[in-house]
N, CA, C and O atoms as a GROMACS GRO file, in nm:
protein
  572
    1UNK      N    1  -3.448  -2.552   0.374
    1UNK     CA    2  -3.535  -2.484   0.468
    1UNK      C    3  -3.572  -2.581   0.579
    1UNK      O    4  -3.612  -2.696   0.561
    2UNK      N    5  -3.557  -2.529   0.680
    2UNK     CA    6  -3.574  -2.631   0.800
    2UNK      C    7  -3.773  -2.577   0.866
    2UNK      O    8  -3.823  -2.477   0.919
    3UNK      N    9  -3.817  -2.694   0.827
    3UNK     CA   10  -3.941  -2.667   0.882
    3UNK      C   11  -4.017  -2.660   1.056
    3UNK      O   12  -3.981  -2.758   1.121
    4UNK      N   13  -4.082  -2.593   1.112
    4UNK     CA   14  -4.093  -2.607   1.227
    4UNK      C   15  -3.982  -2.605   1.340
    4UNK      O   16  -3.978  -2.666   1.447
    5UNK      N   17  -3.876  -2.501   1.270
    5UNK     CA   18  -3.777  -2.526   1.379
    5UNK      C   19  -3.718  -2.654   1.467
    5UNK      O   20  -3.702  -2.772   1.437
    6UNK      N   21  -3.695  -2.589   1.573
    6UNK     CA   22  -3.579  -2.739   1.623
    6UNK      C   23  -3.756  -2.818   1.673
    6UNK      O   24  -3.721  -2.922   1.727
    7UNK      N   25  -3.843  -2.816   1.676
    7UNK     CA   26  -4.002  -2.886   1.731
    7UNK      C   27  -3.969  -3.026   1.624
    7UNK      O   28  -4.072  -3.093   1.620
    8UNK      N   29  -3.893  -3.069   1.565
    8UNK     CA   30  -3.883  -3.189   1.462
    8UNK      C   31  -3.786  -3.250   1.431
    8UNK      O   32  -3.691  -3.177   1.401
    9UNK      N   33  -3.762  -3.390   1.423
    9UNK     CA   34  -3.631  -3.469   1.422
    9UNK      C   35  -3.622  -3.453   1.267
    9UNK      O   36  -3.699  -3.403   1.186
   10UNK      N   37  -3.480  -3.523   1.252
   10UNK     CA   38  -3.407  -3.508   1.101
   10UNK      C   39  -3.515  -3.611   1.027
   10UNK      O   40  -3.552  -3.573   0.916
   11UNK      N   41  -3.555  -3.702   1.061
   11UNK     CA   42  -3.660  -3.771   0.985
   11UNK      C   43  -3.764  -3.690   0.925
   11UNK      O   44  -3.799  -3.680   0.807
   12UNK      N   45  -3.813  -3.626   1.047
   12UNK     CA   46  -3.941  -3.583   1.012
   12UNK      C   47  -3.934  -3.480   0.902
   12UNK      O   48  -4.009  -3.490   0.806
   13UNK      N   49  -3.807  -3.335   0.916
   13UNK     CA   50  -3.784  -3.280   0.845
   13UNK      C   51  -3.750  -3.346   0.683
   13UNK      O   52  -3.812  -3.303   0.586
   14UNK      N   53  -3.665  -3.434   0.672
   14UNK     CA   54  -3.688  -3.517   0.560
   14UNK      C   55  -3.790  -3.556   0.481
   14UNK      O   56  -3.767  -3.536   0.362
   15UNK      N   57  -3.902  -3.607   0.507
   15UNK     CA   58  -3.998  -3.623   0.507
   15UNK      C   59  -4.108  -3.520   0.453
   15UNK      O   60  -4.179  -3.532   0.353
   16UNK      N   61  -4.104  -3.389   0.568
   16UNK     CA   62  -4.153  -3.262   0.511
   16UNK      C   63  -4.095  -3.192   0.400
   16UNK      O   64  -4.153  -3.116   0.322
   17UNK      N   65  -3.952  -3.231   0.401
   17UNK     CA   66  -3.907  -3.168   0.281
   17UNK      C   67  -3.983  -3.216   0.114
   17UNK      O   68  -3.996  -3.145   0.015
   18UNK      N   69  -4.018  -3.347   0.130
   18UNK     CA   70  -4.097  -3.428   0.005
   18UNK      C   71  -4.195  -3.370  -0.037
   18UNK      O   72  -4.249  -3.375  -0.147
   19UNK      N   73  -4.226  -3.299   0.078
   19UNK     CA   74  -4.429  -3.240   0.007
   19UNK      C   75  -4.421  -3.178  -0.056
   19UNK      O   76  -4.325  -3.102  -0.049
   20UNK      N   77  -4.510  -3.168  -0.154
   20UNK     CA   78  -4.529  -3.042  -0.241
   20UNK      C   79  -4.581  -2.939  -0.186
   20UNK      O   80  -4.628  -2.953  -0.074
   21UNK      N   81  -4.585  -2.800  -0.256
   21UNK     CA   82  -4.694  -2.702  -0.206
   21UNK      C   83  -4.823  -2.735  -0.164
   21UNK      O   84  -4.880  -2.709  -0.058
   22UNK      N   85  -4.857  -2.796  -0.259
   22UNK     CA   86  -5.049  -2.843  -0.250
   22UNK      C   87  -5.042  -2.959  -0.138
   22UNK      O   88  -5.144  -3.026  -0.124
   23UNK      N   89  -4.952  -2.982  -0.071
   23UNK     CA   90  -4.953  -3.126   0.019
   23UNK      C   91  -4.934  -3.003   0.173
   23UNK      O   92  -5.001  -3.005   0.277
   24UNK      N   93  -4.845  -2.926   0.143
   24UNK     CA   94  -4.857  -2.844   0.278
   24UNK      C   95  -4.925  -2.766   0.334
   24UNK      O   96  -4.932  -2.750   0.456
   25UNK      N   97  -5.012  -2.682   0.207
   25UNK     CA   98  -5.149  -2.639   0.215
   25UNK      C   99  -5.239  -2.710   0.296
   25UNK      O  100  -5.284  -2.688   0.409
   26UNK      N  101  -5.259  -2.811   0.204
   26UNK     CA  102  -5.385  -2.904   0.300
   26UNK      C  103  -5.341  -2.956   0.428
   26UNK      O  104  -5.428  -2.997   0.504
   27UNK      N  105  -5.250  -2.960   0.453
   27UNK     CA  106  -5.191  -2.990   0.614
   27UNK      C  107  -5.235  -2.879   0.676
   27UNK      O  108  -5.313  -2.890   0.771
   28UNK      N  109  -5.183  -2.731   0.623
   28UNK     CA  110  -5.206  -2.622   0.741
   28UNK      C  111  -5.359  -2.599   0.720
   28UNK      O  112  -5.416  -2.529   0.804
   29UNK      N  113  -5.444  -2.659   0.597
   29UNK     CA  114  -5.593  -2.611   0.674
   29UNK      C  115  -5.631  -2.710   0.759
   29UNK      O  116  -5.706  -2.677   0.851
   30UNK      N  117  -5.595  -2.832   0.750
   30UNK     CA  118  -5.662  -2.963   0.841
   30UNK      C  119  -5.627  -2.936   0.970
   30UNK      O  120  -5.704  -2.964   1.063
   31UNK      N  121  -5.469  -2.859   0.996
   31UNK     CA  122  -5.376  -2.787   1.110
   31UNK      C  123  -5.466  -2.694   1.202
   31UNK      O  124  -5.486  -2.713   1.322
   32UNK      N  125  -5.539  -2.543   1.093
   32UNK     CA  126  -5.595  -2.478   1.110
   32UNK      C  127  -5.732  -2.527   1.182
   32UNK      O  128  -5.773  -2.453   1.272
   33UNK      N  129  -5.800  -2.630   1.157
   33UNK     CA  130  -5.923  -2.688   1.171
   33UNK      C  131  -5.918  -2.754   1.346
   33UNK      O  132  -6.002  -2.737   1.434
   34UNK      N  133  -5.817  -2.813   1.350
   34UNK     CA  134  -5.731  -2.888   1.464
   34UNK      C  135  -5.771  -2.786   1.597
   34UNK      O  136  -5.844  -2.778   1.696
   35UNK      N  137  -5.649  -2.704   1.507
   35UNK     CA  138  -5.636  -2.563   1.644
   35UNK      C  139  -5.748  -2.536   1.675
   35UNK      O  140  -5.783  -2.528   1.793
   36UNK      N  141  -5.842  -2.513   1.552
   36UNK     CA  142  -5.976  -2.424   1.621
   36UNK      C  143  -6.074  -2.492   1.647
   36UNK      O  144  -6.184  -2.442   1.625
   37UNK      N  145  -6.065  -2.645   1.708
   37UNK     CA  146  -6.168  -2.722   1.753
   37UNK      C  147  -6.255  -2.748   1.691
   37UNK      O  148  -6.367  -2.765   1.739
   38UNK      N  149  -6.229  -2.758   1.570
   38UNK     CA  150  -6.308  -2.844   1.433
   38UNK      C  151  -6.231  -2.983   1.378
   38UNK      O  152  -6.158  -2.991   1.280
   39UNK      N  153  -6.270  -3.091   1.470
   39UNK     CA  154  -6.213  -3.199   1.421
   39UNK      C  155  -6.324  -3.284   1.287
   39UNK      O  156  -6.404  -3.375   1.308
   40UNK      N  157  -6.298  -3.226   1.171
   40UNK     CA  158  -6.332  -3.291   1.094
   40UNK      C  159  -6.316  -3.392   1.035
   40UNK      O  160  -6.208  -3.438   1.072
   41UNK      N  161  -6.383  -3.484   0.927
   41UNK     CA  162  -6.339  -3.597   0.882
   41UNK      C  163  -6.194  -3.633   0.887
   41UNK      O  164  -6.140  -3.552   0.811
   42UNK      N  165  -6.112  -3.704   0.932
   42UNK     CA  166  -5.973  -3.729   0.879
   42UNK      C  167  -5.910  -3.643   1.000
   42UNK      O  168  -5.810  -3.694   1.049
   43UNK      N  169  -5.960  -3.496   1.068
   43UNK     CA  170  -5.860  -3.446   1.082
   43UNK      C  171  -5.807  -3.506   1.286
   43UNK      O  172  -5.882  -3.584   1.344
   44UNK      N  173  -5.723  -3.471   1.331
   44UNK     CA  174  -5.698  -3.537   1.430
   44UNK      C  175  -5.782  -3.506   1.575
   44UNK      O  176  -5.787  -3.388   1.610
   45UNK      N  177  -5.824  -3.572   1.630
   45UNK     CA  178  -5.906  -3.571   1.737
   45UNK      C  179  -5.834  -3.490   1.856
   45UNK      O  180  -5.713  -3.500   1.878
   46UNK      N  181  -5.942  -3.390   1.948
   46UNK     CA  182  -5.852  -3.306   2.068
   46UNK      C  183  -5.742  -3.406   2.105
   46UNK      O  184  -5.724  -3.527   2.110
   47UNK      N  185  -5.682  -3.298   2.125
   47UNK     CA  186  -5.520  -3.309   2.160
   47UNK      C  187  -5.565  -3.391   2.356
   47UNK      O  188  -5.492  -3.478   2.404
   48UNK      N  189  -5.674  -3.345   2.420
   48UNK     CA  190  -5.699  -3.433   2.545
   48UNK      C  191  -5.743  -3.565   2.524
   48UNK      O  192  -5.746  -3.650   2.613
   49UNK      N  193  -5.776  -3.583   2.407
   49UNK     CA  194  -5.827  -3.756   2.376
   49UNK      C  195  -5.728  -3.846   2.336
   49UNK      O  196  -5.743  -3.918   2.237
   50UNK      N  197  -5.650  -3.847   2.391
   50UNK     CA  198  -5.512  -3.985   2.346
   50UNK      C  199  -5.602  -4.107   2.296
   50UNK      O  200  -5.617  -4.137   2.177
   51UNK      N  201  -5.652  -4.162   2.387
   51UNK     CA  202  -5.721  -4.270   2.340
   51UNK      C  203  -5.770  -4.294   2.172
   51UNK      O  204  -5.744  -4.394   2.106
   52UNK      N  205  -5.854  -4.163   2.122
   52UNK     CA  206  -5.927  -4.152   2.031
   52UNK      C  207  -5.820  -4.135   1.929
   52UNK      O  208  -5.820  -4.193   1.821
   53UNK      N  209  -5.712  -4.039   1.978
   53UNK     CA  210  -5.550  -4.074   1.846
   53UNK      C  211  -5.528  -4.181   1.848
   53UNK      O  212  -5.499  -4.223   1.736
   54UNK      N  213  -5.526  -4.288   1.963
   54UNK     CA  214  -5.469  -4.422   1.902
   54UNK      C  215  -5.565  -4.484   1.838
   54UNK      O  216  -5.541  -4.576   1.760
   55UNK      N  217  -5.663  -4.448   1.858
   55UNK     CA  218  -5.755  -4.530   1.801
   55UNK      C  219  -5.780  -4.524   1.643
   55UNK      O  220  -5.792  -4.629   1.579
   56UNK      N  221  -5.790  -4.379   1.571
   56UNK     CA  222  -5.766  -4.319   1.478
   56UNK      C  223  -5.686  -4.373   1.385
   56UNK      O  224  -5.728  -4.407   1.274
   57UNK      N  225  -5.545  -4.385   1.429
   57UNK     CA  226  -5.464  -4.419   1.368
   57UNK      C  227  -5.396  -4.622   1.373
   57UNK      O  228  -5.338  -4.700   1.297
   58UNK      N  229  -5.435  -4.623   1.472
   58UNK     CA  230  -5.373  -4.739   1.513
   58UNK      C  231  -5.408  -4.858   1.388
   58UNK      O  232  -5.510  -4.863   1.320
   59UNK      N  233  -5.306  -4.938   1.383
   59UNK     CA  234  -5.368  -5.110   1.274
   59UNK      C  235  -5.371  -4.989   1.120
   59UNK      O  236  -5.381  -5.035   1.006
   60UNK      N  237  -5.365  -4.897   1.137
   60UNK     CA  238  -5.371  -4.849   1.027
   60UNK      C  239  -5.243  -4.787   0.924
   60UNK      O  240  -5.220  -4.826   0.809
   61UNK      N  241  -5.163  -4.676   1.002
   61UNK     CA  242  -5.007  -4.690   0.950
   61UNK      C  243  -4.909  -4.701   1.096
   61UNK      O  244  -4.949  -4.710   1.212
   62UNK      N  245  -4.826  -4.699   1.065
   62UNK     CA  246  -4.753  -4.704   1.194
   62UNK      C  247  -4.667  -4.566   1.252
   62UNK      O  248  -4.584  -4.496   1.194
   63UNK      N  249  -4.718  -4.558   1.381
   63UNK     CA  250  -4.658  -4.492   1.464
   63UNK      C  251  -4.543  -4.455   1.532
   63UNK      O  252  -4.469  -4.529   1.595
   64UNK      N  253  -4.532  -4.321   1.513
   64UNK     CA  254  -4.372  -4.323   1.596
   64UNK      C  255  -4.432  -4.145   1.679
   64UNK      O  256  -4.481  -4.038   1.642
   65UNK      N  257  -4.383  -4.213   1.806
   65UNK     CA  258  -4.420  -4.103   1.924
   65UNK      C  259  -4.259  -4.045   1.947
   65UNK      O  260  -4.162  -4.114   1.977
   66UNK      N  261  -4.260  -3.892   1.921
   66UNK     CA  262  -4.149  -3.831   1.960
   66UNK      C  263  -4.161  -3.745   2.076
   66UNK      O  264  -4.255  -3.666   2.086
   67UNK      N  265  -4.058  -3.756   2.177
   67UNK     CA  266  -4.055  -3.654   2.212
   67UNK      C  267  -3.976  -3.614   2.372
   67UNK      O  268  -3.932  -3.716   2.425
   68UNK      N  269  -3.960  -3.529   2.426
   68UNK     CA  270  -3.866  -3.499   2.487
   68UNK      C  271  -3.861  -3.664   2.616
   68UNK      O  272  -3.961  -3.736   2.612
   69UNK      N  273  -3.760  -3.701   2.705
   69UNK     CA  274  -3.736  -3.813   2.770
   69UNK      C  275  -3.808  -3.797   2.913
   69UNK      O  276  -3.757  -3.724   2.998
   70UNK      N  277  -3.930  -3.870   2.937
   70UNK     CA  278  -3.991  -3.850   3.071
   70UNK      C  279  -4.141  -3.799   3.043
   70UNK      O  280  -4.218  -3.762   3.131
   71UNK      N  281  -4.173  -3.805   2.886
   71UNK     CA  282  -4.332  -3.721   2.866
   71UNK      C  283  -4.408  -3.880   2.839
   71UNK      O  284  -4.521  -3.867   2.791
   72UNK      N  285  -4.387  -3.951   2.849
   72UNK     CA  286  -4.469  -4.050   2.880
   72UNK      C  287  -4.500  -4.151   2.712
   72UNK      O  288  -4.606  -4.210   2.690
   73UNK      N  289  -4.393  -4.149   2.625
   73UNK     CA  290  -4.421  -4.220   2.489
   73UNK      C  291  -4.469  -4.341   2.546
   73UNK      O  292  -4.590  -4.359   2.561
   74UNK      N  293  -4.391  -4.419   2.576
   74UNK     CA  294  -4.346  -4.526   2.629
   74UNK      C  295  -4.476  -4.563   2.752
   74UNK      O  296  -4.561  -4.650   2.732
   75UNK      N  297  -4.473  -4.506   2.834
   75UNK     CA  298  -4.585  -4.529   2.894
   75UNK      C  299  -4.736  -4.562   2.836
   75UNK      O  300  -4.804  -4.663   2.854
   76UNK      N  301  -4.766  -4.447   2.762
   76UNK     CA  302  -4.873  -4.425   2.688
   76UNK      C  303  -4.886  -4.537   2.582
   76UNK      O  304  -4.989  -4.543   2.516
   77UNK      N  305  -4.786  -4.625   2.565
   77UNK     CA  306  -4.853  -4.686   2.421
   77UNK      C  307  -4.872  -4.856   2.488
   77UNK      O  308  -4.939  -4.945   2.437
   78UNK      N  309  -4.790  -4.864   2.614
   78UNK     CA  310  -4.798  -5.002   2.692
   78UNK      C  311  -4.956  -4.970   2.775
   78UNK      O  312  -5.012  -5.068   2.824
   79UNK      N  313  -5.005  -4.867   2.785
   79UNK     CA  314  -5.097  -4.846   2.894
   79UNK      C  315  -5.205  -4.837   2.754
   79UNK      O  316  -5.325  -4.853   2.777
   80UNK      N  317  -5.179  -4.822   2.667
   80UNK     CA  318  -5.288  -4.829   2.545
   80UNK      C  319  -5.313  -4.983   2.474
   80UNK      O  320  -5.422  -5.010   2.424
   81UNK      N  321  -5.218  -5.065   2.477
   81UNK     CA  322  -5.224  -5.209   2.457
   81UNK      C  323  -5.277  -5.269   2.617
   81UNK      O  324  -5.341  -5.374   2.628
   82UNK      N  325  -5.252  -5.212   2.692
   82UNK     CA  326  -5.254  -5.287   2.788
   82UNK      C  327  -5.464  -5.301   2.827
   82UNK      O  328  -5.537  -5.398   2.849
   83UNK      N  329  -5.489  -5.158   2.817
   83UNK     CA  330  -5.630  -5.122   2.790
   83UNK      C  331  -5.719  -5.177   2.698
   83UNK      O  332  -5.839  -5.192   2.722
   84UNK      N  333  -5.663  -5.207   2.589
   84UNK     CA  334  -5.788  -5.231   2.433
   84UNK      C  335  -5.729  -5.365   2.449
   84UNK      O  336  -5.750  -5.417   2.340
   85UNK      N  337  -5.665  -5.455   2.526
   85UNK     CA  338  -5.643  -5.606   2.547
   85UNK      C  339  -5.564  -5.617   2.452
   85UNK      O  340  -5.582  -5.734   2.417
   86UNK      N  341  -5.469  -5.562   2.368
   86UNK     CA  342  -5.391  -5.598   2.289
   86UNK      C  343  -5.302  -5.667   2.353
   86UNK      O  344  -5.290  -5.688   2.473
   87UNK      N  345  -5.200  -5.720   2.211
   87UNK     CA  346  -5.094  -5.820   2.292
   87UNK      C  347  -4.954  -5.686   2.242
   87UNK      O  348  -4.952  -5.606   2.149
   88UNK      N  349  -4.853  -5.714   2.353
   88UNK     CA  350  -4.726  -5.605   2.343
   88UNK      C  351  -4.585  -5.689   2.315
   88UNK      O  352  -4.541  -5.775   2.392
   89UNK      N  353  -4.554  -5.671   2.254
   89UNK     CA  354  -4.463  -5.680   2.196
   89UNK      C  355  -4.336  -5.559   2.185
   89UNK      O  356  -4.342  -5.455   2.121
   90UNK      N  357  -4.192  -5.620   2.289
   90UNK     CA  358  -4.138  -5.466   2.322
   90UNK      C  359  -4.006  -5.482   2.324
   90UNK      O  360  -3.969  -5.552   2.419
   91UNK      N  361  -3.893  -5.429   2.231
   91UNK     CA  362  -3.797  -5.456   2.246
   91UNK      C  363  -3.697  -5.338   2.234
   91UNK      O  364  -3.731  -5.261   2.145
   92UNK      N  365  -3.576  -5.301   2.302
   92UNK     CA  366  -3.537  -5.188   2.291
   92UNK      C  367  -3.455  -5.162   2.232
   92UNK      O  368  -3.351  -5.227   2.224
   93UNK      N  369  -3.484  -5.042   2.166
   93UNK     CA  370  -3.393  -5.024   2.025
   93UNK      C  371  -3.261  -4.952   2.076
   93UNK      O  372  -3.259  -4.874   2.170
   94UNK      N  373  -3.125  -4.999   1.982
   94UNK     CA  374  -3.058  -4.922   2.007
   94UNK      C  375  -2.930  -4.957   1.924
   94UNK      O  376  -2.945  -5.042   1.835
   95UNK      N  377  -2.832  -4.915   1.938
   95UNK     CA  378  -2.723  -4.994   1.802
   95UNK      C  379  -2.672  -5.111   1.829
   95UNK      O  380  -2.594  -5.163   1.749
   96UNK      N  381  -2.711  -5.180   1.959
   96UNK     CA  382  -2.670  -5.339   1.955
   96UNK      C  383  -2.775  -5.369   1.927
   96UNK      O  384  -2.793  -5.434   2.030
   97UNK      N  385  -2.896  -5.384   1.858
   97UNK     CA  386  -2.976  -5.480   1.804
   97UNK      C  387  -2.926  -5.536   1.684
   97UNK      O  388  -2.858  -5.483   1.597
   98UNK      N  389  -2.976  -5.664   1.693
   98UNK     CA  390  -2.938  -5.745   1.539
   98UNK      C  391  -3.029  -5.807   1.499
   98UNK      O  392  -3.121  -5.845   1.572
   99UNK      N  393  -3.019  -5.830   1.373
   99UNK     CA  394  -3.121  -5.953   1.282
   99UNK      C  395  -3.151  -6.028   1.396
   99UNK      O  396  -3.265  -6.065   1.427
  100UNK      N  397  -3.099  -6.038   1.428
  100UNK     CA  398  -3.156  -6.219   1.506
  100UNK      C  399  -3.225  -6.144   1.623
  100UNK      O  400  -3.334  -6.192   1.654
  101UNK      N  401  -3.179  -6.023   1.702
  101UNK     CA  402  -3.326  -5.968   1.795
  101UNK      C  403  -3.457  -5.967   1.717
  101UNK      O  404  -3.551  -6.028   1.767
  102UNK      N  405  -3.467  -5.930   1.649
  102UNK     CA  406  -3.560  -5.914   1.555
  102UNK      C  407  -3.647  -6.028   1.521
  102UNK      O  408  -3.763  -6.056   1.551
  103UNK      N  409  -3.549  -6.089   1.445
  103UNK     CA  410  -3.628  -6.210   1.368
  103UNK      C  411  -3.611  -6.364   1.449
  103UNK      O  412  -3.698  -6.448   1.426
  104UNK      N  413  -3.507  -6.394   1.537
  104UNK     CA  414  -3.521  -6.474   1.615
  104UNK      C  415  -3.398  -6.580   1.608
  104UNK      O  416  -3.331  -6.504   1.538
  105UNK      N  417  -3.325  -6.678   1.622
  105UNK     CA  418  -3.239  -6.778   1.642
  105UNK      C  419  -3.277  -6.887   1.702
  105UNK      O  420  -3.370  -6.913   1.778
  106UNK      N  421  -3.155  -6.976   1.637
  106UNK     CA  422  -3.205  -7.123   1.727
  106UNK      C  423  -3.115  -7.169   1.863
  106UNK      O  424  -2.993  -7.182   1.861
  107UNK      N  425  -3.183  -7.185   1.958
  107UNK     CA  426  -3.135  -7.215   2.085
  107UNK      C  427  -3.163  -7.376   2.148
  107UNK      O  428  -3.267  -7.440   2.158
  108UNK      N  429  -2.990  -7.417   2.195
  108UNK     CA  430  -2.966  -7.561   2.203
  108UNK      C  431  -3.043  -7.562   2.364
  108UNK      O  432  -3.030  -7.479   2.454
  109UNK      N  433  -3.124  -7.685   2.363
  109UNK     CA  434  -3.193  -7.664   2.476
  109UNK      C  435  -3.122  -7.808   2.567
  109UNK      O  436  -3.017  -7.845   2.516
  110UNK      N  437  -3.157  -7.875   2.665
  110UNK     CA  438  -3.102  -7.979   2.733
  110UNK      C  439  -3.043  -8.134   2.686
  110UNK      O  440  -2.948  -8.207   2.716
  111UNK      N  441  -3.134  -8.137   2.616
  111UNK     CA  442  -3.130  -8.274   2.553
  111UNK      C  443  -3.023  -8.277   2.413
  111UNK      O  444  -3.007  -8.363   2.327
  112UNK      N  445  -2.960  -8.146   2.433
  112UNK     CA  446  -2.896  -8.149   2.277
  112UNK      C  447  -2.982  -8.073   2.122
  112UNK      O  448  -2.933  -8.017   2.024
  113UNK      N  449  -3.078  -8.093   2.147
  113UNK     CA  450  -3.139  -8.038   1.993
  113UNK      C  451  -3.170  -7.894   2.006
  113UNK      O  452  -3.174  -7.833   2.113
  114UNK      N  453  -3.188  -7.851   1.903
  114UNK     CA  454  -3.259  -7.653   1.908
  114UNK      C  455  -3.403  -7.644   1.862
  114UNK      O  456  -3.463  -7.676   1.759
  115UNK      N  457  -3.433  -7.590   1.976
  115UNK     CA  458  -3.545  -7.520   1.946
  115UNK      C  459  -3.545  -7.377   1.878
  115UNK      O  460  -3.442  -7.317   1.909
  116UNK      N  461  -3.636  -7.296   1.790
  116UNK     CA  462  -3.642  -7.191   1.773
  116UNK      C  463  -3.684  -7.018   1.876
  116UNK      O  464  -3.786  -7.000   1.942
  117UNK      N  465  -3.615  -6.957   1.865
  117UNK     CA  466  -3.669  -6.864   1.999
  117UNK      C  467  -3.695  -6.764   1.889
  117UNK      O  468  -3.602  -6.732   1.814
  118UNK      N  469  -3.824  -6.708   1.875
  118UNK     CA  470  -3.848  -6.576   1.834
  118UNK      C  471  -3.812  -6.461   1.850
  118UNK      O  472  -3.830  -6.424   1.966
  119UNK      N  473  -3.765  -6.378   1.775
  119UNK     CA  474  -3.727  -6.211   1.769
  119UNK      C  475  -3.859  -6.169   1.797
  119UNK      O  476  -3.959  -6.240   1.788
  120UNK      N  477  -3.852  -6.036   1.835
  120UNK     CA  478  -3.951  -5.996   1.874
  120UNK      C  479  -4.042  -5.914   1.757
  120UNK      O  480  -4.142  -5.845   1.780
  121UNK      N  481  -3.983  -5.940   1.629
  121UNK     CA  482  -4.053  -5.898   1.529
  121UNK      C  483  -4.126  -6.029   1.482
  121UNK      O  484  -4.232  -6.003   1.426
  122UNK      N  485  -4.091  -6.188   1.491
  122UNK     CA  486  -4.145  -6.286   1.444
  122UNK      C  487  -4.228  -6.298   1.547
  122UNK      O  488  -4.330  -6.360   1.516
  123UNK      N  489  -4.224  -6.260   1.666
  123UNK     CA  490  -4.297  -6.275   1.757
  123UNK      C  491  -4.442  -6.184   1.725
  123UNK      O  492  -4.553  -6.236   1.719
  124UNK      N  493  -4.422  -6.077   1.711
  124UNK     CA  494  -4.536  -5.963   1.698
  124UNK      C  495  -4.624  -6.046   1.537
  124UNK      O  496  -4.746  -6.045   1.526
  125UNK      N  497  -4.548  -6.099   1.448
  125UNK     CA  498  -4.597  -6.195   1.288
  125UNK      C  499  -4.684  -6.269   1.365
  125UNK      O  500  -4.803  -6.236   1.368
  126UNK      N  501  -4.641  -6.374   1.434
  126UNK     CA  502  -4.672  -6.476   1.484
  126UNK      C  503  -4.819  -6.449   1.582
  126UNK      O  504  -4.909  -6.523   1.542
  127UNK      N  505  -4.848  -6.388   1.664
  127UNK     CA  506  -4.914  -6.333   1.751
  127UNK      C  507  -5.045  -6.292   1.625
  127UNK      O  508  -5.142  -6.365   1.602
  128UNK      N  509  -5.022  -6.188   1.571
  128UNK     CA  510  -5.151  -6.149   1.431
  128UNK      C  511  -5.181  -6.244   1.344
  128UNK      O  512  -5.285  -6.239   1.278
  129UNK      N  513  -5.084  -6.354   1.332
  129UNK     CA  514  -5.144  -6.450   1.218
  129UNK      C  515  -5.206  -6.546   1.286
  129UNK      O  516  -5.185  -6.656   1.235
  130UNK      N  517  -5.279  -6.550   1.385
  130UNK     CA  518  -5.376  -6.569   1.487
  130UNK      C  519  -5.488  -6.516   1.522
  130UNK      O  520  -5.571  -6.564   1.599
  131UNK      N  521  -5.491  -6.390   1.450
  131UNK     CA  522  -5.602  -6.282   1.454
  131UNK      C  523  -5.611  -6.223   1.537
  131UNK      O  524  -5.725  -6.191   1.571
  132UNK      N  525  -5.520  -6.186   1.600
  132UNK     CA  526  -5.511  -6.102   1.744
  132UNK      C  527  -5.414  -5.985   1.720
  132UNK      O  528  -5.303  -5.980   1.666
  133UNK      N  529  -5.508  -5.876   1.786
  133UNK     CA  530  -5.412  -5.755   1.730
  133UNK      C  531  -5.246  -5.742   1.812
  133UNK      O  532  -5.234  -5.814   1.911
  134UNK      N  533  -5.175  -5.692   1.791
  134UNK     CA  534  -5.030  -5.670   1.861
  134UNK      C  535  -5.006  -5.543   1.827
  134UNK      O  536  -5.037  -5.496   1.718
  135UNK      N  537  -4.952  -5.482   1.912
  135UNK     CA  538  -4.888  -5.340   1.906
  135UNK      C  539  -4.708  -5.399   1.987
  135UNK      O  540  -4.674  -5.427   2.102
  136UNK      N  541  -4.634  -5.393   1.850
  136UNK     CA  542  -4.504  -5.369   1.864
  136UNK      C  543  -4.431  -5.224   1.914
  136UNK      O  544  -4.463  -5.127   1.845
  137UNK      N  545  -4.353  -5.203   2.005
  137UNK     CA  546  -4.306  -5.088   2.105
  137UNK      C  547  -4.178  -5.146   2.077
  137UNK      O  548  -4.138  -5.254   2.120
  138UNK      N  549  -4.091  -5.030   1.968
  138UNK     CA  550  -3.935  -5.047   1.974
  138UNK      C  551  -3.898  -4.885   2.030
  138UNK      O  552  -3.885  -4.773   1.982
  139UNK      N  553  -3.893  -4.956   2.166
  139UNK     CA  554  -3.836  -4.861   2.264
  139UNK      C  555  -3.726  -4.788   2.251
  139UNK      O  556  -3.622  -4.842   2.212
  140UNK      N  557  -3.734  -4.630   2.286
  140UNK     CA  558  -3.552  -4.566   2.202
  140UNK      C  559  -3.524  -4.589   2.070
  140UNK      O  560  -3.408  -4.611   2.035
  141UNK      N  561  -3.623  -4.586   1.982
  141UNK     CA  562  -3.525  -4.628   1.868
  141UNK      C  563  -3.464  -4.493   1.765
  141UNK      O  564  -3.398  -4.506   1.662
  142UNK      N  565  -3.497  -4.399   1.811
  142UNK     CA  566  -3.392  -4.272   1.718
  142UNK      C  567  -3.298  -4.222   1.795
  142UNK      O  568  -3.256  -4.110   1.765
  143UNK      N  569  -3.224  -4.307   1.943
  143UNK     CA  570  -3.150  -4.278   2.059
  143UNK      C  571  -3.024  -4.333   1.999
  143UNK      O  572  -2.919  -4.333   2.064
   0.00000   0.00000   0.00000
């Protein structure tokens, strides 16, 4: 059964396929609550408050913004780090990425020896184990 029609990527449908009855229930009343401008405990803040969704959710699980090319994912989440002073961290996904974008390599610098250059995932490690928040942006990545 394909849920929500074509409104959902193969992930997401995957995903929905896992729930149980009693897991989809409580989605469509928290759903129900949403629509009718009852944002209760837990449930997601007006759909005009972006801010208050990132805020909601953010440092907490991780995010993935879908959606058609030109509605502003991408915008919205650099203009949301860029706002709450976070640090960004941004690399673009696509099937030439490799381990080493990611996690980083060693690069021979003038004098002969290597220095280490960070991936932009050791980079985003590196940055929080400092105590500073980072919001990682892997740009395109279900493209």
């Amino acid at each position: 059964m394909r849920l929500l029609g074509d409104k959902t990527c193969a992930h997401t449908q995957q995903v929905l396929g896992t729930l149980t009855e009693a897991d989809l229930r409580e989605m469509a009343e928290q759903l129900e609550g949403y629509i009718g401008g009852k944002a209760a405990s837990g449930a997601a803040p007006a759909a005009d408050d972006e801010d208050a969704l990132y805020e909601q959710y953010l440092f907490q699980v991780p995010m993935l913004f879908e959606g058609d090319r030109g509605a502003g994912k991408t915008f919205g989440a650099r203009r949301f780090a860029r706002t709450k002073g976070h640090e960004l961290v941004e690399i673009g996904g696509n099937e030439s990425v490799e381990a080493a974008d990611l996690l980083g390599y060693p690069v021979r610098v003038s004098d002969g020896s290597f220095v280490w250059k960070d991936g932009a995932l050791s980079q985003a490690v590196r940055i929080a184990s400092k105590g500073q928040k980072v919001c990682m942006l892997i740009d395109e990545m279900l493209r």
